[in-house]
PQR file with spaces between the fields and no chain letter, atoms N, CA, C, O and H, PARSE charges and radii, in Angstrom:
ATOM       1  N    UNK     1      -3.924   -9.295   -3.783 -0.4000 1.5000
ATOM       2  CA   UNK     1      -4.665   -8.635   -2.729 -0.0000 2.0000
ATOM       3  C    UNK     1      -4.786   -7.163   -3.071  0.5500 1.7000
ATOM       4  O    UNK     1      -4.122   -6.564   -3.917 -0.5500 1.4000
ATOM       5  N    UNK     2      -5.930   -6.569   -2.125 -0.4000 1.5000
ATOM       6  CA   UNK     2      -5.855   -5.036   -2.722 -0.0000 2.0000
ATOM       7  C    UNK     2      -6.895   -4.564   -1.478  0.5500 1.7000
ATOM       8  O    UNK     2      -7.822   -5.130   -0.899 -0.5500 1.4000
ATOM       9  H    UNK     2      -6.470   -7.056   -1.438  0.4000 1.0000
ATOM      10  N    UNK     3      -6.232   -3.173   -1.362 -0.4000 1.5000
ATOM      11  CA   UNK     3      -7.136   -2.707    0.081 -0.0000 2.0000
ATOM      12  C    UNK     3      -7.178   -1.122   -0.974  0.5500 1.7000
ATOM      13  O    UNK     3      -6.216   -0.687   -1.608 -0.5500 1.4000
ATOM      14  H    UNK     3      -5.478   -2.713   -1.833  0.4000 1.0000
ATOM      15  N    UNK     4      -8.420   -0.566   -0.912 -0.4000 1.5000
ATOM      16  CA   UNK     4      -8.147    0.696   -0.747 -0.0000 2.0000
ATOM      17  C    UNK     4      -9.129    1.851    0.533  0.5500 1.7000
ATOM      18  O    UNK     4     -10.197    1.759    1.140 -0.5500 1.4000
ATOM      19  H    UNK     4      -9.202   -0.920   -0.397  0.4000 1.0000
ATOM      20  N    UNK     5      -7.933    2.942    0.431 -0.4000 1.5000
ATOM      21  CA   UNK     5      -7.846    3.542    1.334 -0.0000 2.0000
ATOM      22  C    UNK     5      -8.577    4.972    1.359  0.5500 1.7000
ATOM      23  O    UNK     5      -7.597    5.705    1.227 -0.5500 1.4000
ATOM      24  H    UNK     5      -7.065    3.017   -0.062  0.4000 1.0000
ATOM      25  N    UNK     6      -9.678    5.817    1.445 -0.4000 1.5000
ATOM      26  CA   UNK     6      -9.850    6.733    1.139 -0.0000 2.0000
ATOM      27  C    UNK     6      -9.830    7.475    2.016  0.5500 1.7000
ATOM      28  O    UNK     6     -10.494    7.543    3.051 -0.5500 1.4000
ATOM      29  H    UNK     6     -10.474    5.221    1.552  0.4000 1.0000
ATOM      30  N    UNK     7      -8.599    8.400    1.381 -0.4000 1.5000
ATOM      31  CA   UNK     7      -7.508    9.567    2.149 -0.0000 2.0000
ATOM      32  C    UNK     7      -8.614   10.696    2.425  0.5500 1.7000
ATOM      33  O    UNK     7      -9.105   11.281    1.459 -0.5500 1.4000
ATOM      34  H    UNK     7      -8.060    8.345    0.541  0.4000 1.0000
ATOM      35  N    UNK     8      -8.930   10.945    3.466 -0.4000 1.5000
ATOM      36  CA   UNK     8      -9.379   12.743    3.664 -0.0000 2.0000
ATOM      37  C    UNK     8      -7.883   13.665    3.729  0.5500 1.7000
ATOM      38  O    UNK     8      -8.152   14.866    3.748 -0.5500 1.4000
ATOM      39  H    UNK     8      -8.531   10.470    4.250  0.4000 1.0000
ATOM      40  N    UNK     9      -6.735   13.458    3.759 -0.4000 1.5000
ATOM      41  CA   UNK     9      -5.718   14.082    4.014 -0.0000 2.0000
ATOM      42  C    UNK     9      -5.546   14.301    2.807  0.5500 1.7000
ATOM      43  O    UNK     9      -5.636   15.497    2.529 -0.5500 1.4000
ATOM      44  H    UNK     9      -6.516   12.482    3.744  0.4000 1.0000
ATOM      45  N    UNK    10      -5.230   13.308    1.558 -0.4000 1.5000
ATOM      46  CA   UNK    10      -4.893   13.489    0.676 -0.0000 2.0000
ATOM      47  C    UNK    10      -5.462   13.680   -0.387  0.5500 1.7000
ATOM      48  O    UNK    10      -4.915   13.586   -1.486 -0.5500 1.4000
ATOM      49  H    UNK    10      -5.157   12.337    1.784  0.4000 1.0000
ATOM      50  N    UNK    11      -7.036   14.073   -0.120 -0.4000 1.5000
ATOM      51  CA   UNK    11      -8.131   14.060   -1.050 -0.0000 2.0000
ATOM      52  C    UNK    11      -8.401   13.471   -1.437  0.5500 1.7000
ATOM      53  O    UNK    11      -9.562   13.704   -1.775 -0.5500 1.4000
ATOM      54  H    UNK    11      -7.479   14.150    0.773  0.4000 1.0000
ATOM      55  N    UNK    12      -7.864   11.982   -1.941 -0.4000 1.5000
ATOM      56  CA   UNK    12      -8.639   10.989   -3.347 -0.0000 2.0000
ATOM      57  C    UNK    12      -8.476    9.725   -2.403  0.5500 1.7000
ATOM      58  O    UNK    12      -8.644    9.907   -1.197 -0.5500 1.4000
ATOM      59  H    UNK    12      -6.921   11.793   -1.666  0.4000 1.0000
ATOM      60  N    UNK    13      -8.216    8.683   -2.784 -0.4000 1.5000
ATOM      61  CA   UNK    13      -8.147    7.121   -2.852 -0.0000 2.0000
ATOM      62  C    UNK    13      -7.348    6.747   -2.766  0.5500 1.7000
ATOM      63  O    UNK    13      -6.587    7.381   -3.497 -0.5500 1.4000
ATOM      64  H    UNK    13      -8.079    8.536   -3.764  0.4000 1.0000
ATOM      65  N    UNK    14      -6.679    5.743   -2.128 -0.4000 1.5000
ATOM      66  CA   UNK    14      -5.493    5.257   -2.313 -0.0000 2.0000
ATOM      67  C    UNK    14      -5.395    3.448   -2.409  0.5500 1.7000
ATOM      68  O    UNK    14      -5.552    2.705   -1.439 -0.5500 1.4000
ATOM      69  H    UNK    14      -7.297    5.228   -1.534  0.4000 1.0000
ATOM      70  N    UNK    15      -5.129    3.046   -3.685 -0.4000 1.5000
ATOM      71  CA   UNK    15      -5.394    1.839   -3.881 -0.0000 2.0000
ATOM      72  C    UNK    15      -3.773    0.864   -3.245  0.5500 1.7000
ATOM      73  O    UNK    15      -2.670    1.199   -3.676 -0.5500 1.4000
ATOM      74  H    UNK    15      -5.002    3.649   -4.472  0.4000 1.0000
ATOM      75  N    UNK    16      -3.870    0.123   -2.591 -0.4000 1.5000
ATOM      76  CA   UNK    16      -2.464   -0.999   -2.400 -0.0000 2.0000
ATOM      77  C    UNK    16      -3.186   -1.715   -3.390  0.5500 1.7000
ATOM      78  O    UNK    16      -4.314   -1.604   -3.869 -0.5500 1.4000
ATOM      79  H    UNK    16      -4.766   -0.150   -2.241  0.4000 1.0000
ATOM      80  N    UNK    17      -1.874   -2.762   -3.630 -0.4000 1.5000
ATOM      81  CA   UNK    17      -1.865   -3.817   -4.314 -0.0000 2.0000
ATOM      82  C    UNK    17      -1.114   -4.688   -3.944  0.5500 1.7000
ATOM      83  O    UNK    17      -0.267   -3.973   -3.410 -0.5500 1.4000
ATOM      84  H    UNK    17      -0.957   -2.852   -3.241  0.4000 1.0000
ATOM      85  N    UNK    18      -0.662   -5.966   -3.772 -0.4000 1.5000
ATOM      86  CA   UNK    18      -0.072   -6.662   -4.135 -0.0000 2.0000
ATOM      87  C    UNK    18      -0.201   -8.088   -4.905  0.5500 1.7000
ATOM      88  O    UNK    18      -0.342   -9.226   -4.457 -0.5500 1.4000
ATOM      89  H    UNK    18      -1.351   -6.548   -4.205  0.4000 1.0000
ATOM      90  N    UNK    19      -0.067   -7.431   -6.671 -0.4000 1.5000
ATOM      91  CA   UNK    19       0.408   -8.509   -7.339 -0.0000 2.0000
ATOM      92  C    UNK    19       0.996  -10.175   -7.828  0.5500 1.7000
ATOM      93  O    UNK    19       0.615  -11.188   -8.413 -0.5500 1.4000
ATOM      94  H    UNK    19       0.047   -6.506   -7.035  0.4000 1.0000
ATOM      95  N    UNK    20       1.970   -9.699   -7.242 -0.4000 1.5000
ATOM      96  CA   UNK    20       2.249  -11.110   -6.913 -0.0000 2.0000
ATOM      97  C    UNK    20       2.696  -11.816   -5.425  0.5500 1.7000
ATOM      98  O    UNK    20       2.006  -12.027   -4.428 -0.5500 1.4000
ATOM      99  H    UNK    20       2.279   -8.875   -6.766  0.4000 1.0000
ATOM     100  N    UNK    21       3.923  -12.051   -5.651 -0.4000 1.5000
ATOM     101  CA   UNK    21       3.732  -12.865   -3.607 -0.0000 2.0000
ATOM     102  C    UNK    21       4.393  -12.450   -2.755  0.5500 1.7000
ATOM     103  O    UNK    21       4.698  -12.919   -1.658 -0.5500 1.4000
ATOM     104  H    UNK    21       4.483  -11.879   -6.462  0.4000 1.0000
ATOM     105  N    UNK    22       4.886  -10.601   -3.759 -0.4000 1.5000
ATOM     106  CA   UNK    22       5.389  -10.217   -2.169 -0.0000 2.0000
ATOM     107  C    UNK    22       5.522   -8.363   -2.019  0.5500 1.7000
ATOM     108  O    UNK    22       5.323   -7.644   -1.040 -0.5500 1.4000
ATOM     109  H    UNK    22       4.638  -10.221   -4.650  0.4000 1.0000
ATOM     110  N    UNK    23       5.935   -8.029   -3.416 -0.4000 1.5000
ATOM     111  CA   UNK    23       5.801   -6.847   -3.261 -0.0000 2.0000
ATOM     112  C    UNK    23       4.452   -5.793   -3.311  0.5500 1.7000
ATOM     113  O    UNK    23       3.514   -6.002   -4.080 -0.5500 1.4000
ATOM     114  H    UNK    23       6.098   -8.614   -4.210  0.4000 1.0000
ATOM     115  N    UNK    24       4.501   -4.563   -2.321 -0.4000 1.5000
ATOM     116  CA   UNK    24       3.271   -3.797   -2.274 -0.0000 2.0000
ATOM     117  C    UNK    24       3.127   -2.797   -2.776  0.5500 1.7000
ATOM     118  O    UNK    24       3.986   -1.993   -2.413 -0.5500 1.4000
ATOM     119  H    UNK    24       5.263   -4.393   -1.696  0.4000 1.0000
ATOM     120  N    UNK    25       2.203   -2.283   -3.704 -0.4000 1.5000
ATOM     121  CA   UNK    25       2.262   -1.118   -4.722 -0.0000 2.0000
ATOM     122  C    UNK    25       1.294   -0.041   -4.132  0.5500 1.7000
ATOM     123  O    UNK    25       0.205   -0.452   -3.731 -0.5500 1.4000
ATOM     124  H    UNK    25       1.506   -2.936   -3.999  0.4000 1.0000
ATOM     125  N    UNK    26       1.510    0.995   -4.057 -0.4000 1.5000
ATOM     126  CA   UNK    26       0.354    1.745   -3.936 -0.0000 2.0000
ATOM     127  C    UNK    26       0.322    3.349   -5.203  0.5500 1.7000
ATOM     128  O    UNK    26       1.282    4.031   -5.565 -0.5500 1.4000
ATOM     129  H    UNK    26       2.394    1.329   -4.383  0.4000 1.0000
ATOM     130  N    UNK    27      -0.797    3.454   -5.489 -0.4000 1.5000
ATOM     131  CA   UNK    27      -1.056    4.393   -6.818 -0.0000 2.0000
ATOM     132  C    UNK    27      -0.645    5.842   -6.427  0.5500 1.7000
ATOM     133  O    UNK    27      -1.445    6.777   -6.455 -0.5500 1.4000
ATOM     134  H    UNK    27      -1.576    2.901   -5.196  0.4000 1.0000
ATOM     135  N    UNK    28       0.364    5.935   -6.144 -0.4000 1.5000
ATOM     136  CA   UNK    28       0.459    7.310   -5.324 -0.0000 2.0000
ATOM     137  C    UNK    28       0.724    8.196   -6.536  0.5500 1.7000
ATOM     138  O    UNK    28       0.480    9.400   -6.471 -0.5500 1.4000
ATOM     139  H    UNK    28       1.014    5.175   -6.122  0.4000 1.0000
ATOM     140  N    UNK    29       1.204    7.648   -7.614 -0.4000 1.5000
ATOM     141  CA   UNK    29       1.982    8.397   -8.646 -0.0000 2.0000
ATOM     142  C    UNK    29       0.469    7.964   -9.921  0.5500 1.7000
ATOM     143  O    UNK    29       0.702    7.706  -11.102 -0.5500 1.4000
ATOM     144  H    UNK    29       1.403    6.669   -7.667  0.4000 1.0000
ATOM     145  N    UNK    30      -0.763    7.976   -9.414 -0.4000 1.5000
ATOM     146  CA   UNK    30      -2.076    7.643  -10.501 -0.0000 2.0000
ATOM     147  C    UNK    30      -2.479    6.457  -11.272  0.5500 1.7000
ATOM     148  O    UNK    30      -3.571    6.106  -11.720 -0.5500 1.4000
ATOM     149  H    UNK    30      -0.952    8.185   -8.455  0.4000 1.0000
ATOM     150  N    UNK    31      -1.024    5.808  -11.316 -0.4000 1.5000
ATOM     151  CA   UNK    31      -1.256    4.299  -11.841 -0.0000 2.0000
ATOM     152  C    UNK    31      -0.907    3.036  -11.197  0.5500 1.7000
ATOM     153  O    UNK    31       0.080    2.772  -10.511 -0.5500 1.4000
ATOM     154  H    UNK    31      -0.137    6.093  -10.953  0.4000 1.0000
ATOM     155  N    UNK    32      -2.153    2.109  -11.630 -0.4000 1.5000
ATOM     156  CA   UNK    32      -2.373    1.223  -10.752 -0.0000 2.0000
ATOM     157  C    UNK    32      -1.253    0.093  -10.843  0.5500 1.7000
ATOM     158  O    UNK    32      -0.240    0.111  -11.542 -0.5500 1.4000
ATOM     159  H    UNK    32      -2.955    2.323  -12.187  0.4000 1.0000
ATOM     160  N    UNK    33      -1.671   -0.855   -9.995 -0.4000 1.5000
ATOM     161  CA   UNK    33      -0.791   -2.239   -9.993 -0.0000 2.0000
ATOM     162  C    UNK    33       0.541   -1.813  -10.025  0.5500 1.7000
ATOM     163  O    UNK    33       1.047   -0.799   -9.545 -0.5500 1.4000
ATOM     164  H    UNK    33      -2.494   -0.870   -9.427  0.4000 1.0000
ATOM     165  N    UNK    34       1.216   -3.065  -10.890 -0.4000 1.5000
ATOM     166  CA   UNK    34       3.250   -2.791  -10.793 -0.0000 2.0000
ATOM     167  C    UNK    34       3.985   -0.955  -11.142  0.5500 1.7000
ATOM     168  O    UNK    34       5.090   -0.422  -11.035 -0.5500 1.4000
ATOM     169  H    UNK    34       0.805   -3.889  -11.281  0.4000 1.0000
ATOM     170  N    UNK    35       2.403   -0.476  -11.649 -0.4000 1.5000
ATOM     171  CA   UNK    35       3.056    0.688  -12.556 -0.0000 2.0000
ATOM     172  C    UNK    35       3.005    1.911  -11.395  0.5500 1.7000
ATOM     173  O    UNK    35       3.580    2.999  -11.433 -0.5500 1.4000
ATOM     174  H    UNK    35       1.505   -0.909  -11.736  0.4000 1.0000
ATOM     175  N    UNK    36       2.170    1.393  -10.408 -0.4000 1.5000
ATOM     176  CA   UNK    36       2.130    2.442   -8.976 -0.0000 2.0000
ATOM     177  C    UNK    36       3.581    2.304   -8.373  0.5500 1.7000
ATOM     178  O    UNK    36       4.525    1.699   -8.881 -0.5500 1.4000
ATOM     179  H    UNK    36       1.703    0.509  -10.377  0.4000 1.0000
ATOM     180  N    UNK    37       3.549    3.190   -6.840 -0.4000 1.5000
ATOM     181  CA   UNK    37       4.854    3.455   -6.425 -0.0000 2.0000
ATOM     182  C    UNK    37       5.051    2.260   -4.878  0.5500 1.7000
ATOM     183  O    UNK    37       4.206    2.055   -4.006 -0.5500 1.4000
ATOM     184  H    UNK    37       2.782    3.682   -6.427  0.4000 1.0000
ATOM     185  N    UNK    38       6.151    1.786   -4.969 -0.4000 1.5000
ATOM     186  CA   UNK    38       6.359    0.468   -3.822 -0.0000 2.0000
ATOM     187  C    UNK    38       6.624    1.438   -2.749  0.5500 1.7000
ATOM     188  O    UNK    38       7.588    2.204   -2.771 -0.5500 1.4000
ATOM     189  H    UNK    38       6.837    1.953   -5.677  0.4000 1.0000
ATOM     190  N    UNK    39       5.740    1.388   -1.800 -0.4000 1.5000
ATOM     191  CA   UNK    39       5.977    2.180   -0.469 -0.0000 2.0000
ATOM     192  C    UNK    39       7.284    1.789    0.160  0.5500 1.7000
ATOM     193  O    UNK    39       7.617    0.686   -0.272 -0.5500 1.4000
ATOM     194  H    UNK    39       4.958    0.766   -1.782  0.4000 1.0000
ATOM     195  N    UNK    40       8.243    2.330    1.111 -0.4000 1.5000
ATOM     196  CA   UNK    40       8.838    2.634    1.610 -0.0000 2.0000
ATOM     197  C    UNK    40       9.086    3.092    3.110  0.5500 1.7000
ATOM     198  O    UNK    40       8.836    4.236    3.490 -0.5500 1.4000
ATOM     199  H    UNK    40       7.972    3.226    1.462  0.4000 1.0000
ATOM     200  N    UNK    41       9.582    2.134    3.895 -0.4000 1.5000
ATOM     201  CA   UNK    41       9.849    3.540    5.210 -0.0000 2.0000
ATOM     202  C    UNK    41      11.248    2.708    5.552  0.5500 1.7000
ATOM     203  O    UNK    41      11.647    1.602    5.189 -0.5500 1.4000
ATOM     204  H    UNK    41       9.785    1.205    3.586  0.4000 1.0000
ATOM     205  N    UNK    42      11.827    3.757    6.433 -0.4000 1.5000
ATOM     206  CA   UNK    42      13.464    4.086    6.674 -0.0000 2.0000
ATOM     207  C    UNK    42      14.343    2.944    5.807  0.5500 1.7000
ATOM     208  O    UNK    42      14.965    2.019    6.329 -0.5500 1.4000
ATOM     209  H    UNK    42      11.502    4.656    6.728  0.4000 1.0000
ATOM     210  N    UNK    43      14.240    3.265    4.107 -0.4000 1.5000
ATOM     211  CA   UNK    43      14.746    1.949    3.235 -0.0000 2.0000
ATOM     212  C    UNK    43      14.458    0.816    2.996  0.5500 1.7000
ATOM     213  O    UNK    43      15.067    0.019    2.283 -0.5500 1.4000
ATOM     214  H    UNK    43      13.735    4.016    3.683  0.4000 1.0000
ATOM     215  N    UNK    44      13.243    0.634    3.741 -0.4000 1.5000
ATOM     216  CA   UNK    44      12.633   -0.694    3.714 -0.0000 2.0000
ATOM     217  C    UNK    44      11.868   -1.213    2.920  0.5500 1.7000
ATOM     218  O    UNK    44      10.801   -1.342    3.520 -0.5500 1.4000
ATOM     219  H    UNK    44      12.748    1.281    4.319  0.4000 1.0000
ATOM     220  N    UNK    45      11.740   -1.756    1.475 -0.4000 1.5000
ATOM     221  CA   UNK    45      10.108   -1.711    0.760 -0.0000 2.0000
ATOM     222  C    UNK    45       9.298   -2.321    1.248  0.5500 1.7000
ATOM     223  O    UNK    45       9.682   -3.387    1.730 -0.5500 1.4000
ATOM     224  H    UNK    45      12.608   -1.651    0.988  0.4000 1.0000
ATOM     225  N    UNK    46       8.189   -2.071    1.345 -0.4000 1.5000
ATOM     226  CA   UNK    46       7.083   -2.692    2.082 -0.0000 2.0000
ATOM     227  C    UNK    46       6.594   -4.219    1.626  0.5500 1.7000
ATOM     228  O    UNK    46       6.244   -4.116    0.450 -0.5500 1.4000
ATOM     229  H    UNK    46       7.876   -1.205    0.953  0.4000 1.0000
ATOM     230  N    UNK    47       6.470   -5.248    1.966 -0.4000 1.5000
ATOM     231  CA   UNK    47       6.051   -6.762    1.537 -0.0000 2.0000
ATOM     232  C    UNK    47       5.119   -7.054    2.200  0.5500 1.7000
ATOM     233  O    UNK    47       4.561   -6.414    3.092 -0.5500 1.4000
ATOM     234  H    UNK    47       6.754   -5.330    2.921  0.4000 1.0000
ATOM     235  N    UNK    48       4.856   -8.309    1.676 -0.4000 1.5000
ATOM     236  CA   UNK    48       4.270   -9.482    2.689 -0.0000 2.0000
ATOM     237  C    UNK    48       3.652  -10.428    1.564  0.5500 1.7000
ATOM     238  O    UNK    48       3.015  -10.168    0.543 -0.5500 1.4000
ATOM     239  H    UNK    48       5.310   -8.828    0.952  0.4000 1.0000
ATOM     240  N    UNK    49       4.155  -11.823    2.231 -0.4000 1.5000
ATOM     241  CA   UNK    49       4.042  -12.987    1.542 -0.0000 2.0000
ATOM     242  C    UNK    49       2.972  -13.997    1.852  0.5500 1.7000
ATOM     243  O    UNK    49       2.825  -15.083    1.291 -0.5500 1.4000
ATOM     244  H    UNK    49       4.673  -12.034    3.060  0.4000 1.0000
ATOM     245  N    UNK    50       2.047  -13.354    3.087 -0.4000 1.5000
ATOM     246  CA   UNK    50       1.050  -14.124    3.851 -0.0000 2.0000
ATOM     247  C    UNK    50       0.069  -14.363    2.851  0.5500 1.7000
ATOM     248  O    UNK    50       0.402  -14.229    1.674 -0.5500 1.4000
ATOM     249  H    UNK    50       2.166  -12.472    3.543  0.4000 1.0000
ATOM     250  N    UNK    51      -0.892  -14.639    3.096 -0.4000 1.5000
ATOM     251  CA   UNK    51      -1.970  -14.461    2.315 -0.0000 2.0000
ATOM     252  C    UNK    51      -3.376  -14.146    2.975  0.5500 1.7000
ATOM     253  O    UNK    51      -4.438  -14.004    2.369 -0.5500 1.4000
ATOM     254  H    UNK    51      -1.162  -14.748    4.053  0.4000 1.0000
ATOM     255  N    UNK    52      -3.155  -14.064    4.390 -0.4000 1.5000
ATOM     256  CA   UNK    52      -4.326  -13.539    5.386 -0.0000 2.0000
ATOM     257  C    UNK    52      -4.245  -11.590    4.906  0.5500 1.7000
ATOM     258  O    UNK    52      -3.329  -10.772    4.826 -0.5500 1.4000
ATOM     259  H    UNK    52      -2.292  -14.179    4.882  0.4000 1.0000
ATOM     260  N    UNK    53      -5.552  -11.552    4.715 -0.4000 1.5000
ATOM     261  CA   UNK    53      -5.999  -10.172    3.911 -0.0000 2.0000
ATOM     262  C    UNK    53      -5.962   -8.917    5.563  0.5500 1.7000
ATOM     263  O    UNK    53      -5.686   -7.718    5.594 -0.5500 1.4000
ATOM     264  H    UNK    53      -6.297  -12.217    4.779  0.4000 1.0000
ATOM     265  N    UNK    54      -6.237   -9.566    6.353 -0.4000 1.5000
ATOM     266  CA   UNK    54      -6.538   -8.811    7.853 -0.0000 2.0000
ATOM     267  C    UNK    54      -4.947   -8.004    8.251  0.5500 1.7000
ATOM     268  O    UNK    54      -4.919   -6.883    8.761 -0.5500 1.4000
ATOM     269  H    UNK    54      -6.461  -10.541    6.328  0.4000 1.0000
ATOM     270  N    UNK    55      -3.539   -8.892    7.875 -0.4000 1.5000
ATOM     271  CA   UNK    55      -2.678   -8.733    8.216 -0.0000 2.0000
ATOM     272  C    UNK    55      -1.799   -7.674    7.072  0.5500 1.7000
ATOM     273  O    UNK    55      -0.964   -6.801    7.308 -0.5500 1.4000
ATOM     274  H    UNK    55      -3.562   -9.802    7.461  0.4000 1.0000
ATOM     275  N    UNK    56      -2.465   -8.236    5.562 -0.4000 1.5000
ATOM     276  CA   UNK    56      -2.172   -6.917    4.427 -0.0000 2.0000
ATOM     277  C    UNK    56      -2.735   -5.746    4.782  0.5500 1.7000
ATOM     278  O    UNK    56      -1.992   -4.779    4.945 -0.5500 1.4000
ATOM     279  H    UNK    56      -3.144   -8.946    5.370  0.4000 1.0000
ATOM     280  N    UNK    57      -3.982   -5.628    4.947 -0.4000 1.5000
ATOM     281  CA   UNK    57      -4.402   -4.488    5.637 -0.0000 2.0000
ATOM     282  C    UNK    57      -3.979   -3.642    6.681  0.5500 1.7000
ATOM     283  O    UNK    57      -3.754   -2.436    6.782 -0.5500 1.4000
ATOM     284  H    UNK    57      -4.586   -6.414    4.816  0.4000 1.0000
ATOM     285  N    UNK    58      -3.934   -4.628    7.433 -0.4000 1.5000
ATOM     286  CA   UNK    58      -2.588   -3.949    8.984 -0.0000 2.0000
ATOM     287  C    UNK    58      -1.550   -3.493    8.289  0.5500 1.7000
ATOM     288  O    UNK    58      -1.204   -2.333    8.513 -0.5500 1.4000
ATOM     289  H    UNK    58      -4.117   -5.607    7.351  0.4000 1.0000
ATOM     290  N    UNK    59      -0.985   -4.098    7.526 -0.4000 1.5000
ATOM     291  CA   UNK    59       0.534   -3.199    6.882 -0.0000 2.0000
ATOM     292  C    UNK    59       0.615   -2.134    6.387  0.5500 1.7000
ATOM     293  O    UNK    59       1.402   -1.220    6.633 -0.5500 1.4000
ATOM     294  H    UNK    59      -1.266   -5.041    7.344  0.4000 1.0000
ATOM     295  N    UNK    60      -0.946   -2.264    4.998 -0.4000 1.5000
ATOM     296  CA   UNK    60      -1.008   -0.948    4.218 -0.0000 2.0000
ATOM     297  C    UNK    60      -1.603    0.340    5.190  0.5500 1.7000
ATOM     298  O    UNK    60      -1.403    1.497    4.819 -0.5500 1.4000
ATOM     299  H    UNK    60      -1.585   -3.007    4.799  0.4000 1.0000
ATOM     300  N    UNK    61      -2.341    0.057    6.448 -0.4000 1.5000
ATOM     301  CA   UNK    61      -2.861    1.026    7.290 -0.0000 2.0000
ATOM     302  C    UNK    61      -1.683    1.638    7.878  0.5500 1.7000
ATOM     303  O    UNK    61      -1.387    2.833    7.885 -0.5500 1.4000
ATOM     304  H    UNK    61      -2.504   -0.883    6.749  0.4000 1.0000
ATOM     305  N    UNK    62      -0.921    0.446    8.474 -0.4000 1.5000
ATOM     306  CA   UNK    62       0.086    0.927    9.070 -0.0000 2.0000
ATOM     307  C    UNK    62       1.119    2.166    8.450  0.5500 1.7000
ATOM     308  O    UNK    62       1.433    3.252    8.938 -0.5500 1.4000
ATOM     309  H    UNK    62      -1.162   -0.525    8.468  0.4000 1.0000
ATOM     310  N    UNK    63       1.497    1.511    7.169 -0.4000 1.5000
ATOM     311  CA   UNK    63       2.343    2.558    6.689 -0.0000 2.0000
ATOM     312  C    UNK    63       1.188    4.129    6.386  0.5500 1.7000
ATOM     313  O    UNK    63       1.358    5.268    6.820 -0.5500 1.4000
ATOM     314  H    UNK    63       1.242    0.629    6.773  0.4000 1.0000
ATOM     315  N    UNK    64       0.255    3.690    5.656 -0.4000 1.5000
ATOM     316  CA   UNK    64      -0.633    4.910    5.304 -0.0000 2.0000
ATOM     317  C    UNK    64      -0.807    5.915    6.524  0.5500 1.7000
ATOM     318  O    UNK    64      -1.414    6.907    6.120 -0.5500 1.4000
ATOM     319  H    UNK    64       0.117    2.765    5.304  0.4000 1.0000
ATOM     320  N    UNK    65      -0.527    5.997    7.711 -0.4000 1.5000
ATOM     321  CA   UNK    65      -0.813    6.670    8.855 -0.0000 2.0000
ATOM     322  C    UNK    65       0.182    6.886    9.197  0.5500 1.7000
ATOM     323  O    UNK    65       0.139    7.830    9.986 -0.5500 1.4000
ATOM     324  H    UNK    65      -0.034    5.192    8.039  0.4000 1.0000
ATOM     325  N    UNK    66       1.794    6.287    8.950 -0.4000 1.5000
ATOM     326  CA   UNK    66       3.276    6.911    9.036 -0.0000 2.0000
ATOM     327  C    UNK    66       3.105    7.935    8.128  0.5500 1.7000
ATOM     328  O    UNK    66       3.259    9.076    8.566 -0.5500 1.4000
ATOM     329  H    UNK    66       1.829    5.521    8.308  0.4000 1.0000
ATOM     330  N    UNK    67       2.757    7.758    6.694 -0.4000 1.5000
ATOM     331  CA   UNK    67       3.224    8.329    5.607 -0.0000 2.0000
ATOM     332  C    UNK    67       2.345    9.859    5.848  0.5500 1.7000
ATOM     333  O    UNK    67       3.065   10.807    5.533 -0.5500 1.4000
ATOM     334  H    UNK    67       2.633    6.831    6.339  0.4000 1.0000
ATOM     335  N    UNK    68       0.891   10.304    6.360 -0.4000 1.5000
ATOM     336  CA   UNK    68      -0.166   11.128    6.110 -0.0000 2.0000
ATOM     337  C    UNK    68       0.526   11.508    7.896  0.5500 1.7000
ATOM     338  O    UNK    68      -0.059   12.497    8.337 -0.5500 1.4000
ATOM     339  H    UNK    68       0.306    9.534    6.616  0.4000 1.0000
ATOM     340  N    UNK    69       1.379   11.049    8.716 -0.4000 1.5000
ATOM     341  CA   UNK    69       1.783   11.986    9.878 -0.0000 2.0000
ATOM     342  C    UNK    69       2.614   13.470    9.693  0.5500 1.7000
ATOM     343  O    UNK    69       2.892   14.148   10.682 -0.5500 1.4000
ATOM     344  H    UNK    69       1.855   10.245    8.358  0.4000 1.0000
């Protein structure tokens, strides 16, 4: 799966990924897929094993609007 996000906060793009069936990558550090950075909030890495794209999206929005507060 893959959502991207284009940041006015952060100037550029922000691509998620997830690879395989559970962890979520996002390019925060310029490179894509496994080689981007696994988001994070209070120790948590970010997942999801669903495969409904509506509900990846809800996650990567979700965190992207913690992270740009």
């Amino acid at each position: 799966m893959k959502l991207v996000i284009n940041s006015t906060k952060l100037g550029r793009s922000l691509e998620f990924t997830r690879p395989g069936s559970e962890y979520i990558y996002v390019d925060l550090n310029n490179q894509p897929g496994t080689l981007g950075i696994q988001p994070n909030k209070d120790g948590h890495t970010l997942t999801y094993t669903g495969d409904d794209y509506d509900e990846f999206s809800r996650i990567c929005q979700q965190w992207y609007r913690w992270y740009t507060a």
